[in-house]
C-alpha positions as CSV (number, residue, x, y, z in Angstrom):
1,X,0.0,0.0,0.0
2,X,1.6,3.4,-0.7
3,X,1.6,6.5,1.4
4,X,2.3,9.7,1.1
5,X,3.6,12.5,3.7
6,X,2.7,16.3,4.1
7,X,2.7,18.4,7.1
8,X,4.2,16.3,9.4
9,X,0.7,13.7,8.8
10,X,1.3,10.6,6.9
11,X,-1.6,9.9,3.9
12,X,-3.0,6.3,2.7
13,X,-2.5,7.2,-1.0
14,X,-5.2,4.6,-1.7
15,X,-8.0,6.6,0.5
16,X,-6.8,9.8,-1.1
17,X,-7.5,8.3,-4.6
18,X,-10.8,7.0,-3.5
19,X,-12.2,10.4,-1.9
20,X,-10.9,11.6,-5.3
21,X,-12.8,9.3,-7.2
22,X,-15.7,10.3,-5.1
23,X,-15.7,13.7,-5.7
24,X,-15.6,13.3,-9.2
25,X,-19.1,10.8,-9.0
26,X,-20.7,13.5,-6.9
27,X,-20.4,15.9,-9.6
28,X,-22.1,14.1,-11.9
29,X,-24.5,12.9,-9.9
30,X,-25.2,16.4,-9.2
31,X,-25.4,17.4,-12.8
32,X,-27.5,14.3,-13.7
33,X,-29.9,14.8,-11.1
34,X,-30.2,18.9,-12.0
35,X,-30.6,17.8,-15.5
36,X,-33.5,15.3,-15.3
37,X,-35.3,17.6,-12.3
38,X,-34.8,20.3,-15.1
39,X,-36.5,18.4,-18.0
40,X,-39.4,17.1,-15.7
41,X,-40.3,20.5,-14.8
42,X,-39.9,21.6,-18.1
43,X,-42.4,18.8,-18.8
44,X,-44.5,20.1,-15.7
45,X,-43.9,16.8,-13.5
46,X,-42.5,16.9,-10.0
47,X,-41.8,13.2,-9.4
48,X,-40.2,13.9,-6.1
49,X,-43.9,15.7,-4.8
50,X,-45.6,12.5,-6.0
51,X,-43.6,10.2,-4.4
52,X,-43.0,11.7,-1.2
53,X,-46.6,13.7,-0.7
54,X,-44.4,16.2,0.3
55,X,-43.1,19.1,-0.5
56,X,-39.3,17.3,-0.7
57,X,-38.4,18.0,-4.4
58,X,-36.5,20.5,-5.7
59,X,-37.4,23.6,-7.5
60,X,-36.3,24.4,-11.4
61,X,-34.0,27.4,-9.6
62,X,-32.3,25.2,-7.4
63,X,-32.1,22.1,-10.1
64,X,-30.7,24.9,-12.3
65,X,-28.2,25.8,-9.8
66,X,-27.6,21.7,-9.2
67,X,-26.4,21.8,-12.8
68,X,-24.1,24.9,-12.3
69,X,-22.3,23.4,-9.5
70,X,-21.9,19.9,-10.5
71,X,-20.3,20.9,-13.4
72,X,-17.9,23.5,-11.5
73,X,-16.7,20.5,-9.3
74,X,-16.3,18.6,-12.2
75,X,-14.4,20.9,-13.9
76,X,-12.2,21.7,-11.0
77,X,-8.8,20.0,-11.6
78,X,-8.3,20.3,-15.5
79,X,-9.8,23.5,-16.4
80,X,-9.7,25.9,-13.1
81,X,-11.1,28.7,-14.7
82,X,-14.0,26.9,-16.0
83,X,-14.7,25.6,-12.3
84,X,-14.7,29.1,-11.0
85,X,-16.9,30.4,-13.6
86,X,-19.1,27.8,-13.0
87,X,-19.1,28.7,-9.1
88,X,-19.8,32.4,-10.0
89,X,-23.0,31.4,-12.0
90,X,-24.4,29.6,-9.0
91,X,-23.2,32.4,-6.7
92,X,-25.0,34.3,-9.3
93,X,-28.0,32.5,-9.3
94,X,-28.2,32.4,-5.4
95,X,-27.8,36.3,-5.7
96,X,-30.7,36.3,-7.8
97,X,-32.6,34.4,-5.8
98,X,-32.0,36.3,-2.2
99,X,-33.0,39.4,-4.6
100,X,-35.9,38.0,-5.5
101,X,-37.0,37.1,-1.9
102,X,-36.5,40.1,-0.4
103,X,-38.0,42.0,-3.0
104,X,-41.2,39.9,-3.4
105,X,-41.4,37.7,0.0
106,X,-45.0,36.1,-1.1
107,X,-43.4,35.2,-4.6
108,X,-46.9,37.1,-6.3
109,X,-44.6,37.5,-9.4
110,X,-43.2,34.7,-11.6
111,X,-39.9,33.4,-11.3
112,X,-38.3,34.3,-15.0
113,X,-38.0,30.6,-15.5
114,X,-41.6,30.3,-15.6
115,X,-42.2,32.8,-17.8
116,X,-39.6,31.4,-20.3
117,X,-41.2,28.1,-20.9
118,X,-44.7,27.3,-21.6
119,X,-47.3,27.2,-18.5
120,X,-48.3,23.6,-17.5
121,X,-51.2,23.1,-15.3
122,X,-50.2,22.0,-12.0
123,X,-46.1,22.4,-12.6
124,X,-44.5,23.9,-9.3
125,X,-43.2,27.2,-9.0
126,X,-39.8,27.2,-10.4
127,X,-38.4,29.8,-6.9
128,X,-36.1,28.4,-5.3
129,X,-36.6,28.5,-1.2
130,X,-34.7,30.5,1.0
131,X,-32.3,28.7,3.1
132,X,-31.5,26.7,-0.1
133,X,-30.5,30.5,-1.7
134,X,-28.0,30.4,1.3
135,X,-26.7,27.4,1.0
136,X,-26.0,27.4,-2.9
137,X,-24.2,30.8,-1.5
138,X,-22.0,29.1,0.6
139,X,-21.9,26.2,-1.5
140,X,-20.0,28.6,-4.3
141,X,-18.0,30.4,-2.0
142,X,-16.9,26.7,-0.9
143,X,-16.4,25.7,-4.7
144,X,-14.2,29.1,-5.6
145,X,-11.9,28.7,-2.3
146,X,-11.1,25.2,-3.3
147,X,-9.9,26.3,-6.7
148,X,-8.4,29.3,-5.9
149,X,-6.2,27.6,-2.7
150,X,-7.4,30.6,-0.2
151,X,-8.7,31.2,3.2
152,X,-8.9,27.7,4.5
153,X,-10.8,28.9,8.0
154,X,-13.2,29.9,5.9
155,X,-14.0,27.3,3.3
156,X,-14.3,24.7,6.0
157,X,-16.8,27.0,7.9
158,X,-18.9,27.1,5.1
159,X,-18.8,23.8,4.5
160,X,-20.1,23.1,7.8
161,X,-22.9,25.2,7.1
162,X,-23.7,23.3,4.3
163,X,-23.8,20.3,6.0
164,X,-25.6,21.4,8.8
165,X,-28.3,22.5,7.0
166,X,-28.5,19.5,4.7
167,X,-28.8,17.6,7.6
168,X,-31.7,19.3,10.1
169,X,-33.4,18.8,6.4
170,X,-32.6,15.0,6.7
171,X,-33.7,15.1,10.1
172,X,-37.3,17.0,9.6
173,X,-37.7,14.3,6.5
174,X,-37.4,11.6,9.4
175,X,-40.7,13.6,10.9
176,X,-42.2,13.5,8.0
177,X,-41.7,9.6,7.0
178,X,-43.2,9.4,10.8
179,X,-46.2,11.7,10.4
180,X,-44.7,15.1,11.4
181,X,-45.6,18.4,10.2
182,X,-43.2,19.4,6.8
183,X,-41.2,22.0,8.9
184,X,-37.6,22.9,7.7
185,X,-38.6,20.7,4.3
186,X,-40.7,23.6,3.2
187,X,-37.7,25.9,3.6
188,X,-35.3,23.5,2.2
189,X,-36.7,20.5,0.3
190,X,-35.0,17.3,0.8
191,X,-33.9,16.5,-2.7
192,X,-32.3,19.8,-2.5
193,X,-30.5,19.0,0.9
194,X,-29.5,15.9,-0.4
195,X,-27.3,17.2,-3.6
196,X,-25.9,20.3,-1.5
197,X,-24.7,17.8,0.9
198,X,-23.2,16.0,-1.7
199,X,-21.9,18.4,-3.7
200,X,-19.9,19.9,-0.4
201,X,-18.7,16.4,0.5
202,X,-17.2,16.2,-3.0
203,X,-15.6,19.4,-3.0
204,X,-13.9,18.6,0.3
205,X,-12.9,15.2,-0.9
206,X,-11.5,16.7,-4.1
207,X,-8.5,17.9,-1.5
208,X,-8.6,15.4,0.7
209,X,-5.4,16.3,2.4
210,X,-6.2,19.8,3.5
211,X,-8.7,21.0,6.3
212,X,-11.3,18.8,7.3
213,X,-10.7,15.6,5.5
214,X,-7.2,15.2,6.8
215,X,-7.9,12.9,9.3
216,X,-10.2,10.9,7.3
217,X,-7.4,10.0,5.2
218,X,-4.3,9.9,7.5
219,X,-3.0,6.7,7.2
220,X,-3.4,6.1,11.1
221,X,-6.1,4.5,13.6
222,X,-7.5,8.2,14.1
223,X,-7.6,8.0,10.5
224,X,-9.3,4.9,9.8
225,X,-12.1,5.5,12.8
226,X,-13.0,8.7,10.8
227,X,-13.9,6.8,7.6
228,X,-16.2,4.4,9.3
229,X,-17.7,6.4,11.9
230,X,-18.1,10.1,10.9
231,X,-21.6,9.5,8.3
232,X,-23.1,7.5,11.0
233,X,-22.8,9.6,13.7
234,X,-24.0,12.1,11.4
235,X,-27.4,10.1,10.7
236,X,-27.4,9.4,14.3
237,X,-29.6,12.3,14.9
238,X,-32.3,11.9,11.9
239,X,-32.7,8.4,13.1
240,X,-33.6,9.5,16.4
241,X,-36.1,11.5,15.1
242,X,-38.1,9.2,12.9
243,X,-38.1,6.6,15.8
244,X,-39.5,8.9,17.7
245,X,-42.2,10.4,16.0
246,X,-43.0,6.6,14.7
247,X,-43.2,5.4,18.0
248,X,-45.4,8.5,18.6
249,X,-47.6,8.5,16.0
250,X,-47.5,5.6,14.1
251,X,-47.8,3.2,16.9
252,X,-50.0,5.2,19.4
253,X,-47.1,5.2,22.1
254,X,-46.7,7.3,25.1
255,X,-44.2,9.9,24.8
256,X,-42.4,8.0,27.6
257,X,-42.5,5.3,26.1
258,X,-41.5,6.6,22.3
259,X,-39.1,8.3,24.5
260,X,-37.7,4.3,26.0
261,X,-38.0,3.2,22.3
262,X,-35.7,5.9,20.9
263,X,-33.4,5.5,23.7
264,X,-33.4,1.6,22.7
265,X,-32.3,2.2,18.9
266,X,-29.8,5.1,20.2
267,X,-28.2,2.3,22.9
268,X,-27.9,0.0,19.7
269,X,-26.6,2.2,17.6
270,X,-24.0,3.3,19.4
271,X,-22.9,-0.1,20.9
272,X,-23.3,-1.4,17.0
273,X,-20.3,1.1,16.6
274,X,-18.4,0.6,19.6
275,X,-18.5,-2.8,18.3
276,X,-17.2,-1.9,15.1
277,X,-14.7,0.0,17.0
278,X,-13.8,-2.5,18.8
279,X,-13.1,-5.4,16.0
280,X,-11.4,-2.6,13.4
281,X,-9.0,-1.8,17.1
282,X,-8.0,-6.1,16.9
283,X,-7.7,-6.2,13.2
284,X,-5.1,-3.2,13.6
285,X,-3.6,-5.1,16.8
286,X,-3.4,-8.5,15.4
287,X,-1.8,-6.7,12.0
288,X,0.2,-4.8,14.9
289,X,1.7,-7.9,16.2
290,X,2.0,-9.7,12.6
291,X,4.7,-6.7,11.5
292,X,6.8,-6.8,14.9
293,X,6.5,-10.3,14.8
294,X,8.2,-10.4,11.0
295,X,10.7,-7.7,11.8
296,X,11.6,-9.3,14.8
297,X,12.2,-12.8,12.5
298,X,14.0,-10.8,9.7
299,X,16.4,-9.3,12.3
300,X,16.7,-12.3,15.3
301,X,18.4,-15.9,15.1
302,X,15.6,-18.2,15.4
303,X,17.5,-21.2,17.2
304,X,18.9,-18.4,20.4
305,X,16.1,-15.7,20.1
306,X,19.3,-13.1,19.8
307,X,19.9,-10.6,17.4
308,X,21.5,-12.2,13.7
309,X,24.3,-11.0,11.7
310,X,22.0,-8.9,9.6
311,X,21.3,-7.2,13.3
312,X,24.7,-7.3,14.2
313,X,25.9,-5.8,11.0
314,X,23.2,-3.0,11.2
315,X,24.3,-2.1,14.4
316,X,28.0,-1.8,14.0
317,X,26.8,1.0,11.1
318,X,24.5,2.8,12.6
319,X,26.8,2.9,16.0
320,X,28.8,5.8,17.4
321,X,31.8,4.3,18.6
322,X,33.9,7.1,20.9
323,X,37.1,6.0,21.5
324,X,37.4,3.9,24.9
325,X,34.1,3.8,25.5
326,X,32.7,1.1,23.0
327,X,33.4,-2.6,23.0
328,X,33.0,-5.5,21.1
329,X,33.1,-9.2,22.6
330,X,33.5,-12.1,20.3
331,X,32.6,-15.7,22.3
332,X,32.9,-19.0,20.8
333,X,31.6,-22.0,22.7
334,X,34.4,-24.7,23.5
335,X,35.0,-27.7,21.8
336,X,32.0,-27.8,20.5
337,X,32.2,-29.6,17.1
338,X,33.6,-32.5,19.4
339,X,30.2,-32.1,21.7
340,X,28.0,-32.4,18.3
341,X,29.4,-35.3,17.1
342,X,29.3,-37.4,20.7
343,X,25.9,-36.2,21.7
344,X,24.1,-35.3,18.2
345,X,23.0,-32.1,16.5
346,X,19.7,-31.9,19.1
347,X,21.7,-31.7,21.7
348,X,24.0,-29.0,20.0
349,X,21.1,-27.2,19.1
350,X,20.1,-27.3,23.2
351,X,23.2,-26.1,24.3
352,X,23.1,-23.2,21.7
353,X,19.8,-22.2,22.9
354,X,21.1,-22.1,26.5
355,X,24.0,-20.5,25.7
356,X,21.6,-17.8,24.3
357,X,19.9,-17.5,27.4
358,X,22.6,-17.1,29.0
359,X,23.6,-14.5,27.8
360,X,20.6,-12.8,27.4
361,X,20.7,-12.9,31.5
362,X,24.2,-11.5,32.2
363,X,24.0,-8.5,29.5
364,X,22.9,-4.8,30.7
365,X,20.3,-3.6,28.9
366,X,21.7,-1.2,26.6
367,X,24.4,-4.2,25.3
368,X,23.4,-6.3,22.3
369,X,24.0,-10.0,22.1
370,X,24.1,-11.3,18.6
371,X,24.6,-15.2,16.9
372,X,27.5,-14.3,14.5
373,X,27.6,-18.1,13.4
374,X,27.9,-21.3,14.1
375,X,28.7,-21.6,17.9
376,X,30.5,-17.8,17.8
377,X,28.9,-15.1,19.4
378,X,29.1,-11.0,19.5
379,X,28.1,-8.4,21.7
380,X,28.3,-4.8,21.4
381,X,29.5,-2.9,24.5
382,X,27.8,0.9,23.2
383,X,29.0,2.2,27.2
384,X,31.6,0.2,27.8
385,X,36.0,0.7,28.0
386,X,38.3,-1.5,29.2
387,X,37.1,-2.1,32.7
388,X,33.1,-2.5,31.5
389,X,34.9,-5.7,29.3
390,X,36.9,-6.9,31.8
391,X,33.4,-7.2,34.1
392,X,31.0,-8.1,31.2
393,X,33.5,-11.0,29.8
394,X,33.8,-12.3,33.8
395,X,29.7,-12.4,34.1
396,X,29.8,-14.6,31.0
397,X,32.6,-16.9,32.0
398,X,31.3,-17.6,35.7
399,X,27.9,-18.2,34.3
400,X,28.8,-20.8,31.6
401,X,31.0,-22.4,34.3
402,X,28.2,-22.7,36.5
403,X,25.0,-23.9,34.7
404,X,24.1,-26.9,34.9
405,X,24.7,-28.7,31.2
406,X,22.9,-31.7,30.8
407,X,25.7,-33.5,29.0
408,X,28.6,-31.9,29.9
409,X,30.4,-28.5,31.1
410,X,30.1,-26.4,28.6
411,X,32.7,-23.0,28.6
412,X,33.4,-20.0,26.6
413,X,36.4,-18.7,25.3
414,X,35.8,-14.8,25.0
415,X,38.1,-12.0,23.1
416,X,37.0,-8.2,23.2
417,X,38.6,-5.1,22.2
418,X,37.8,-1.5,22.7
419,X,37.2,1.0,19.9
420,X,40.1,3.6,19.0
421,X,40.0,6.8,17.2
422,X,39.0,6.8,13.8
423,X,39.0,2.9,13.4
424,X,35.9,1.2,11.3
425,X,33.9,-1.7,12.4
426,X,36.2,-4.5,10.2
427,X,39.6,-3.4,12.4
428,X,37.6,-3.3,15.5
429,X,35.6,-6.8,14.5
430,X,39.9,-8.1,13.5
431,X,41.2,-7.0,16.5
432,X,38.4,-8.6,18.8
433,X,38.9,-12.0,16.5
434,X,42.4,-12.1,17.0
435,X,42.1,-12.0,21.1
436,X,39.5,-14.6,20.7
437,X,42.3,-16.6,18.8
438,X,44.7,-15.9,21.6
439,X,41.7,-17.2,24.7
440,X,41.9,-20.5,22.5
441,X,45.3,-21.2,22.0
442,X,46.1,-20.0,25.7
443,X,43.6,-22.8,27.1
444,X,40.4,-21.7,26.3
445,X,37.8,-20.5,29.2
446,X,39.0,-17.4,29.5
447,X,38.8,-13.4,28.2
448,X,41.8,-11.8,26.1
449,X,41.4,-8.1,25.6
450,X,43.7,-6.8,22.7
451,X,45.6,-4.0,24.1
452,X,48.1,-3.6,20.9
């Protein structure tokens, strides 16, 4: 999966192409929906009033203006200037509009789109209503900040209008569907709600990495509890209020016990998501566990559970050796081809695993064991001169001499050096050989620390 980085948050480049790919279906859903409400009034039919027996449809203005600004988001990231004109028209048209409502509150007049086409009996006035004239305001001013790259603060506060809006319309439609009064619906119609809040979800996923929608597609837990939580927390609310007045209504309940009812589907809802929660938080864990688990295999020795060479190596680059103060240790266990061959290779492979533990016990924290190969050992002294060897190579020599080995006494023969001034990690790894050499042919089971 690739990622990408900016401003110190690190992206899922896969979410960031899918709210891309989002914003670009919103637009034309937009346009396709202005479009066909268009030609249906044109044609003096309001499907949306016949379905719903409400007033939930949307009006030839704002259908008109559906058109403007589906095509502006669409335009957006090949032909700027396009987009922007496109967001003027509907800023435009919204202008219009709050002229219109302000001159002529009762609407006696005609709307000039119903004087330009032919007058059908029973075709609804083509004004658009006036909290809708708001938000195709803000709607435009969202669009035209986008393009242009300015005022952030305030494109995302408009936004939130938007949404806000769009959604106490989704709410008052749950009253409705329950046998409520048409309230905010007759100030802005649901159909209408509906594409604004599309069309300012698709302009803030068209940059999903700025303002709002950073989080949604950080590529982080915060990130990915965003994605699935946000929209139904959102609906949250309208839910509420259709199980309400259902309960109220179209059951006969008591308003306590509506009331109980809507506290029931609230409880479920929200323990539906903590549930969600809670698996997406052990899918993340177990993948967690899964990564340390195959770094820890592509940089430990599986037989000893120590670091390997790759380790080892790694950490001889990356390391800041000051002169007199950093160590290395190379062990090798004694004799032990000759224990192999008398006792077999499982019993080798036991002592190697003790000898790992071993080690493992007698090491500070901040030291690093490694399996350099075979039955030969390493370990990195980062705090550690002359005297921190001396100590560190006597731990490991009384502690091999007294464990108790199955088979038979197992012992180490240890050679260490200590880091000099401007010397790389092959002379320090040569010097620290050699002494090893020199434990070996002086008796083995004991520590030589090259001093040349």
């Amino acid at each position: 999966m690739a990622h990408s980085a900016e401003n110190g948050i690190r992206f899922n480049a896969s979410v960031v192409r899918g709210f891309v790919v989002f914003s670009r279906v919103a637009g034309w859903v937009a346009l396709a929906v202005g479009v066909l409400v268009l030609a249906l009034w044109v044609a003096g039919v309001g499907p949306m009033d016949t379905i719903a027996h409400v007033q939930a449809g949307m009006h030839a203005a704002s259908a008109l203006a559906c058109v403007f600004a589906g095509s502006a988001l669409l335009l957006a990231g090949r032909f700027p200037a396009a987009s922007m004109a496109m967001s003027l028209l509907v800023a435009l048209l919204g202008g219009h509009e709050l002229w219109l409502h302000a001159s002529d509150p009762t609407h006696a007049q005609s709307h000039w789109l119903d004087v330009s086409f032919p007058d059908y009996a029973g075709r609804p006035s083509a004004h658009m209503t006036g909290l809708a004239t708001l938000s195709y305001l803000l709607l435009a001013g969202v669009g035209l900040l986008v393009v242009a790259k300015r005022a952030l603060w305030l494109r995302e506060a408009a936004a939130l209008a938007v949404i806000a809006s769009a959604l106490a319309s989704a709410a008052t439609y749950g009253q409705v569907l329950a046998g409520g009064g048409l309230a905010l619906l007759e100030k802005l119609p649901i159909l209408t709600a509906a594409m604004q809040l599309l069309l300012v979800l698709g302009w803030l996923s068209s940059v999903p990495t700025t303002g709002l929608t950073r989080v949604a597609v950080a590529d982080s837990l915060g990130g990915a509890f965003a994605r699935r939580l946000i929209l139904p927390s959102l609906l949250l609310p309208s839910l509420m209020t259709f199980v309400l007045r259902t309960g109220r209504d179209w059951l006969g309940m008591s308003e306590s016990l509506s009331l109980a009812l809507a506290s029931v589907v609230a409880g479920g809802t929200v323990a539906t998501m903590i549930i969600w929660v809670g698996f997406l938080l052990d899918r993340v864990e177990r993948q967690r566990r899964t990564e340390v688990a195959l770094r820890q295999d592509a940089h430990s020795d599986g037989l000893t559970g120590l670091a390997n060479r790759r380790a080892f190596d790694a950490a001889m680059s990356n390391s800041k050796r000051r002169p007199g103060e950093f160590s290395l240790l190379m062990l090798d266990l004694d004799r032990f081809k000759d224990f192999n061959d008398g006792f077999g290779h499982q019993a080798g492979d036991d002592v190697l695993r003790e000898a790992g533990r071993i080690l493992r016990t007698v090491m500070r924290s901040q030291d690093m064991a490694a399996r350099y190969g075979g039955e030969e050992f390493v370990i990195l002294l980062p705090e550690g001169g002359e005297r921190q060897v001396q100590l560190a190579g006597q731990r490991i020599l009384d502690a091999f001499r007294g464990h108790a080995w199955p088979q038979r006494v197992m012992t180490v023969s240890i050679g260490a050096a200590v880091a000099r001034e401007g010397e790389s990690s092959d002379d320090l790894l040569r010097r620290a050989d050699a002494a090893l050499y020199r434990s070996k042919a002086s008796g083995r089971d004991r520590l030589t620390v090259d001093s040349t």
